[in-house]
N, C-alpha and C positions, 0 to 999 in steps of 0.2 A: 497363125491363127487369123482369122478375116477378122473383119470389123464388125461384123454383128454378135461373132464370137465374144469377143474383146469388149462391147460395152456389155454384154449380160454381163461379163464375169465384173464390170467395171461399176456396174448398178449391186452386186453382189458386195462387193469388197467396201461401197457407200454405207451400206447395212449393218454389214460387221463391224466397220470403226464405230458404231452408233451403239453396241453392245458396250456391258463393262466385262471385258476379254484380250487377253494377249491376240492378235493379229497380225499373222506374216503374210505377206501377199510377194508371188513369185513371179511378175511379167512373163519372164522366157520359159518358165515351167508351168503358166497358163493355169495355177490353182493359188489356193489359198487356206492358210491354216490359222484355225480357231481353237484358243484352248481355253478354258479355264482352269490357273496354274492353284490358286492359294482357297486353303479350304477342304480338300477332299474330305477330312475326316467331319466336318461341321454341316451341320446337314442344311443351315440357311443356307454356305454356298451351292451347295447338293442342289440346291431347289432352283438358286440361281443358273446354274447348269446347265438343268434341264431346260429353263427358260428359255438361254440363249439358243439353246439345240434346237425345241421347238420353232423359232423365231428364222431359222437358217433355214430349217426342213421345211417351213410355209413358204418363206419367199422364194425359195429357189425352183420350186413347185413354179412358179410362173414365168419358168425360161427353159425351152425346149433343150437348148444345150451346155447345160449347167449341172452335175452331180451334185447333190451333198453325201455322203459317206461319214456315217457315225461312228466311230471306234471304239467309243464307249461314252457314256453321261458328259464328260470332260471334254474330249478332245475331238471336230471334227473337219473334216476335209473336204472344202466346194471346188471342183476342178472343171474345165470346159471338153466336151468329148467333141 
C-alpha cells in the first residue's frame, strides 16, 4: 500500500477509535473492522449503531481510496482499494 494509501486508511482508523465500537484494524490486510457487539436486541444500541455507521459512511466519503462496506446496522468494513 503507498503512503497516501496508508494515511487515509490511518485518518480513518483515528475516527473509528473516537466511536464507542469494538475496532480491529489490520496493517497488512489494509482495512479495518467496526462492530457494534452489545445490544442488538435493545433499540438505544440499534440507534447507536446506526450512528456509528452513518459517521464511517460520511467520513470516508472524503477519501478517494477508502471503501466502507455495510454488512448490516452492526458490523462494518473500511478497506483501502
Amino acid at each position: 500500500m503507498n503512503a497516501g494509501k496508508a494515511e487515509q486508511l490511518a485518518r480513518m482508523l483515528a475516527v473509528c477509535r473516537g466511536l464507542h465500537a469494538d475496532v480491529r484494524y489490520s496493517a497488512a490486510g489494509g482495512h479495518i473492522n467496526v462492530q457494534v457487539w452489545e445490544g442488538w436486541d435493545d433499540p438505544a444500541r440499534a440507534e447507536l449503531a446506526r450512528t456509528v455507521q452513518q459517521t464511517l459512511l460520511q467520513q470516508s466519503a472524503q477519501y478517494p481510496d477508502i471503501v466502507c462496506y455495510c454488512f448490516d446496522e452492526f458490523s462494518t468494513l473500511i478497506y483501502v482499494v
